[in-house]
ROSE-4610 file (N, C-alpha, C; in Angstrom, 1 decimal, always signed):
// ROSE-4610
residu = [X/X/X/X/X/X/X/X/X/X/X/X/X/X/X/X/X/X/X/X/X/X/X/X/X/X/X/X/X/X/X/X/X/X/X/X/X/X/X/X/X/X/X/X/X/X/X/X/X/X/X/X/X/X/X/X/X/X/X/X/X/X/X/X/X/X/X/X/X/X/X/X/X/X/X/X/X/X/X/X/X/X/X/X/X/X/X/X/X/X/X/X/X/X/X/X/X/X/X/X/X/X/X/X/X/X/X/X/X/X/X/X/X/X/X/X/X/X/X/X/X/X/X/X/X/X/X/X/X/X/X/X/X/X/X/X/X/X/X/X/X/X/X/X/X/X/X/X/X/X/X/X/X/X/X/X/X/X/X/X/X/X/X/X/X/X/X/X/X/X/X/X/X/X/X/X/X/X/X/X/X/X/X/X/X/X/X/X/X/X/X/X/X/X/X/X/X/X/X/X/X/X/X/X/X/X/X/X/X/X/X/X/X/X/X/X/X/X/X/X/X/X/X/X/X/X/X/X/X/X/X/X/X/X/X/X/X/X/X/X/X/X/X/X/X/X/X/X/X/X/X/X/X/X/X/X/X/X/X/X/X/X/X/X/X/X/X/X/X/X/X/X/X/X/X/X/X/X/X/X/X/X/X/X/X/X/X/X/X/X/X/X/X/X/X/X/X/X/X/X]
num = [1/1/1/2/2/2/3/3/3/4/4/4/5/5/5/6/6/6/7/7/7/8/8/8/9/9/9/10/10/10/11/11/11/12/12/12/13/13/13/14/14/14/15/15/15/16/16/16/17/17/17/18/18/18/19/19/19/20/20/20/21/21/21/22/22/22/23/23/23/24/24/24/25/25/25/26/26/26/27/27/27/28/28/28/29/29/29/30/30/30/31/31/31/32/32/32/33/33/33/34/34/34/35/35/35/36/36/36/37/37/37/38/38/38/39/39/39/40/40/40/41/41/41/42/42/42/43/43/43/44/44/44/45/45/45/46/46/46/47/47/47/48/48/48/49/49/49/50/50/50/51/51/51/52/52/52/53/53/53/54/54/54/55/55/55/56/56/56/57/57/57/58/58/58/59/59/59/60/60/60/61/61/61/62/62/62/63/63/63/64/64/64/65/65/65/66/66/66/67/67/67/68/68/68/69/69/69/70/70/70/71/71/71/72/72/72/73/73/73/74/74/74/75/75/75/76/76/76/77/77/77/78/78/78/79/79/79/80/80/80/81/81/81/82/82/82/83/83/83/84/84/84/85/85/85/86/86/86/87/87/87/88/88/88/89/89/89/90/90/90/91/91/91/92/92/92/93/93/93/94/94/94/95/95/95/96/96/96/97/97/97/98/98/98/99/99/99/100/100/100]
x = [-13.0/-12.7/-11.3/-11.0/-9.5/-9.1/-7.4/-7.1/-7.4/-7.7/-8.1/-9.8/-10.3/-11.2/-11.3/-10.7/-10.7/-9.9/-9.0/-8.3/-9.3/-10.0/-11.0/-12.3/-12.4/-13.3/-12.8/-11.5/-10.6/-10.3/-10.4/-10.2/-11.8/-12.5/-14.0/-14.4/-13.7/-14.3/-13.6/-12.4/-11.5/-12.0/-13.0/-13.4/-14.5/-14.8/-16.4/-16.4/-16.7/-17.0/-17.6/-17.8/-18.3/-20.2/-20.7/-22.0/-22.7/-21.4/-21.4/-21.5/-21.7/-21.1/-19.7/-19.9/-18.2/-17.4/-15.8/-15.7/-15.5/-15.5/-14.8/-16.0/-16.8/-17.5/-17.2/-17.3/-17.3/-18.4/-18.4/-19.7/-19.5/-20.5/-20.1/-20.4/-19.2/-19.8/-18.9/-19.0/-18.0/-17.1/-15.8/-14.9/-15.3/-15.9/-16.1/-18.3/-18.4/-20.0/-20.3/-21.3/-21.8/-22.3/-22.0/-22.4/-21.9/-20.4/-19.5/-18.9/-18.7/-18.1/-16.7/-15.7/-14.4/-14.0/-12.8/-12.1/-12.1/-12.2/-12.5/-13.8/-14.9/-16.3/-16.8/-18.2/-18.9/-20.0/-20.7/-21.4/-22.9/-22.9/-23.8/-23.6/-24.5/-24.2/-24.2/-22.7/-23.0/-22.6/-21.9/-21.0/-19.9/-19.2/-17.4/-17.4/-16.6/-16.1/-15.3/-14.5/-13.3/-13.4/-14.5/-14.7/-16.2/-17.0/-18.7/-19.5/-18.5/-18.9/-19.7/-20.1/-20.5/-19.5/-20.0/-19.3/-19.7/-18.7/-17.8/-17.2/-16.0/-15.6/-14.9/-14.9/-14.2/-12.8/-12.0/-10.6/-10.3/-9.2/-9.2/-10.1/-10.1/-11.0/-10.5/-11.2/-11.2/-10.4/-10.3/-10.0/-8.5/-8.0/-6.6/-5.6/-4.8/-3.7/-3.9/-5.1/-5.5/-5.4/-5.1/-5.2/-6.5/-7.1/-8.1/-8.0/-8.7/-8.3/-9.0/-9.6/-9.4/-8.7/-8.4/-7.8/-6.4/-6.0/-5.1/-3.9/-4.7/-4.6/-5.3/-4.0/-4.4/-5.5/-5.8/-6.6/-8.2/-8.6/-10.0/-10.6/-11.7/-12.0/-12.7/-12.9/-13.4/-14.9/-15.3/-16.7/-17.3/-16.2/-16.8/-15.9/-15.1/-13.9/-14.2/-14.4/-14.8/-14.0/-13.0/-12.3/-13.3/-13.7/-14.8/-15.8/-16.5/-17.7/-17.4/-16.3/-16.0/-16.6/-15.5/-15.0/-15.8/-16.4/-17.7/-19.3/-19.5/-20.8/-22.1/-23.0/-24.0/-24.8/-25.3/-26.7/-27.5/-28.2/-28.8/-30.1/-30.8/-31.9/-33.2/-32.6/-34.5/-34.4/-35.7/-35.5/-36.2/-36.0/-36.3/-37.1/-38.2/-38.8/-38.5/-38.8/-38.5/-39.3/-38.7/-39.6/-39.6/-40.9/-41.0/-41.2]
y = [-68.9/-67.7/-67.8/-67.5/-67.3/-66.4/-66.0/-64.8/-63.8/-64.4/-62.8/-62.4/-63.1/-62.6/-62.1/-62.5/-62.3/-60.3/-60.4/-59.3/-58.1/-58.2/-57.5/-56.9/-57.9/-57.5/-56.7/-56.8/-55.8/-54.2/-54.7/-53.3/-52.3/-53.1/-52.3/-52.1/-52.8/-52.4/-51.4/-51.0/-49.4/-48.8/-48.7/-47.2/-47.3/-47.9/-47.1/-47.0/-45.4/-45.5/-46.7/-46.4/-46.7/-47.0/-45.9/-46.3/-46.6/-47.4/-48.3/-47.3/-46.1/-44.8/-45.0/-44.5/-44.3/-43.1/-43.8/-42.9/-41.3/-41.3/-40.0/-39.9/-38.8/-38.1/-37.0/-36.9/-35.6/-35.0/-33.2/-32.8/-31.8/-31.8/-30.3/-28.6/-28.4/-27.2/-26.0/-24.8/-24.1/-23.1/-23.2/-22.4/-21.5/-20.6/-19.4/-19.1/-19.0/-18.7/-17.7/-17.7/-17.2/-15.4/-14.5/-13.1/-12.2/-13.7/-12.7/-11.7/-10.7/-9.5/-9.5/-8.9/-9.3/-8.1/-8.0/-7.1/-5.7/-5.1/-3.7/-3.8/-4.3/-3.9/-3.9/-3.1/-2.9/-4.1/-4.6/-5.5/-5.0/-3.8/-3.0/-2.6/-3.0/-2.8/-1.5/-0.8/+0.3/+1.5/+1.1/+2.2/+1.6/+2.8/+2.0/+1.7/+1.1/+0.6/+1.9/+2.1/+2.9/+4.5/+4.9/+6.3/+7.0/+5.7/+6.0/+6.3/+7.0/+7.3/+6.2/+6.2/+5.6/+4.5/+3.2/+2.6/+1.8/+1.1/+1.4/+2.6/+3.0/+3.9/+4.1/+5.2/+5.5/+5.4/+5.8/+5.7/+5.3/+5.7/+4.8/+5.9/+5.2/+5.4/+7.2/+8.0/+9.5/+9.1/+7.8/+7.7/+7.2/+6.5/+6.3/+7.1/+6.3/+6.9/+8.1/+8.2/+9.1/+8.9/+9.4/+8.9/+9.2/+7.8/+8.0/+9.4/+10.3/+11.1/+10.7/+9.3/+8.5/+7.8/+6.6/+5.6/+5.7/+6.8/+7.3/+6.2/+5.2/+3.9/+4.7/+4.4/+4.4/+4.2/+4.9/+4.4/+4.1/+4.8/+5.1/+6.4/+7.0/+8.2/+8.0/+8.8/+8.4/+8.2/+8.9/+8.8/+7.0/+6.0/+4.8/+4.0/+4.7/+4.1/+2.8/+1.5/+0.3/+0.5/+0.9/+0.9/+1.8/+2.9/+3.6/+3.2/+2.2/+1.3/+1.0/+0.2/-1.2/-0.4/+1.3/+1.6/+2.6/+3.3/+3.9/+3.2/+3.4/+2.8/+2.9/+1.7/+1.9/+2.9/+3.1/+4.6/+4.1/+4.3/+3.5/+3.0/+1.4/+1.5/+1.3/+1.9/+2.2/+3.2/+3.8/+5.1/+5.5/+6.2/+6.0/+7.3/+6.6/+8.2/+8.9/+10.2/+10.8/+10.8/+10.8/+10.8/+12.1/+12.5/+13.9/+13.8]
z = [-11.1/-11.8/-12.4/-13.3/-14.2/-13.7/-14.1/-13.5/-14.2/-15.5/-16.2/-15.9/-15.6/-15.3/-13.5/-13.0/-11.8/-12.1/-12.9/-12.5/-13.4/-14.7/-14.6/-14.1/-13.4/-11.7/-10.8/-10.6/-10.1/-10.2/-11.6/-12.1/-12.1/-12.2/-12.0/-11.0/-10.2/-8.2/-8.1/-8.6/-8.5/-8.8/-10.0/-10.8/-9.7/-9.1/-8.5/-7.0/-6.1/-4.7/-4.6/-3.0/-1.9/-2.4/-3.4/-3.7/-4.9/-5.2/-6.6/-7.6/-7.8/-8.9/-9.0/-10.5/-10.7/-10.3/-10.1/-8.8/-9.7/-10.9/-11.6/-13.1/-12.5/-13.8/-14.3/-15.2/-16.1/-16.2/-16.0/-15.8/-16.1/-17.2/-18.1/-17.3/-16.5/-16.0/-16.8/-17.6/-17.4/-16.3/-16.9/-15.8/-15.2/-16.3/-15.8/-15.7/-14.5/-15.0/-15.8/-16.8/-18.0/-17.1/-17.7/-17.6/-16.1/-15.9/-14.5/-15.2/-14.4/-14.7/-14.5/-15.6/-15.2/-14.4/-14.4/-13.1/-13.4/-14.4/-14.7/-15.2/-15.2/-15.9/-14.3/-14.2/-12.9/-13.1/-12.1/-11.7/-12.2/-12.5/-13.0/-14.5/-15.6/-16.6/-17.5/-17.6/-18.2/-17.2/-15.8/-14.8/-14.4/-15.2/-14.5/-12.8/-12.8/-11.1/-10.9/-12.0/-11.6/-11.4/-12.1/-11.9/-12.0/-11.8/-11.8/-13.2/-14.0/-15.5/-16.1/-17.5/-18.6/-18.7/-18.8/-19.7/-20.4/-21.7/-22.1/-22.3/-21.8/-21.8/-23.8/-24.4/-25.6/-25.9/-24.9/-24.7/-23.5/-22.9/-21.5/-20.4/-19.4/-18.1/-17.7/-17.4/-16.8/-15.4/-14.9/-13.1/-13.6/-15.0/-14.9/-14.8/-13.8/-13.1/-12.1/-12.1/-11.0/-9.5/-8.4/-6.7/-6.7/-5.6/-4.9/-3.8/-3.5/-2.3/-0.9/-1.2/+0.1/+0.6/+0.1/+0.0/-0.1/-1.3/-1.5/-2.5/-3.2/-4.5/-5.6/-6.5/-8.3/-8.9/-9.4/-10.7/-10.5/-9.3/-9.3/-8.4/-8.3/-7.9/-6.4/-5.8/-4.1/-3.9/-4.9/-5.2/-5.3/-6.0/-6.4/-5.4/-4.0/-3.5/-2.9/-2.7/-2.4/-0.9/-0.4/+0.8/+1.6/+1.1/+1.9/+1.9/+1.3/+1.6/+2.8/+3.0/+4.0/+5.4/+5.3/+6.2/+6.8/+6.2/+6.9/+7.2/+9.1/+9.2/+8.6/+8.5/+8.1/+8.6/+7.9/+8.1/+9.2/+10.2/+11.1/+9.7/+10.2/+9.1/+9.6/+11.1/+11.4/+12.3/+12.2/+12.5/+14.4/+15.0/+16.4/+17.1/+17.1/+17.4/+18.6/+19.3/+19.7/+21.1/+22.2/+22.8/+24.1/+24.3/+25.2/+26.6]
């Protein structure tokens, strides 16, 4: 083997793991997945996060700059309060009959 060929051999045993793939693909994913919801739109299409209403809203939001009166944080209403999700227990979800 020559050294130039020897040293091109070299260079190709670097590009590839352990299971003869190369070690670095390109793979077309995008950054962002297609139809996430950003930080002010609801997960639900068409009700604010911020104040339960319609949305798109026409002008800005009815909950801006408003206190929560749970949470007692800006700029959304208690009705839609995500802290009072966390924080109040589940509803029991089975029911227990009664016994005489």
């Amino acid at each position: 083997m020559t050294s130039e060929s020897s040293e091109v051999h070299a260079l190709s045993k670097h590009s590839q793991n352990r299971s003869g793939k190369p070690k670095y693909t390109h793979v077309n994913t995008p950054k962002h997945p297609t139809g996430s919801s950003s930080r002010n739109k609801s997960s639900k299409k068409g009700i604010c996060r911020n104040c339960g209403g319609a949305f798109p809203h026409d002008g800005d939001c009815p909950a801006k700059g408003k206190r929560c009166n749970f949470c007692k944080k800006l700029n959304h209403f208690s009705k839609v309060c995500r802290s009072r999700l966390k924080s109040e227990p589940e509803q029991a979800k089975y029911h227990t009959a009664k016994s005489n």
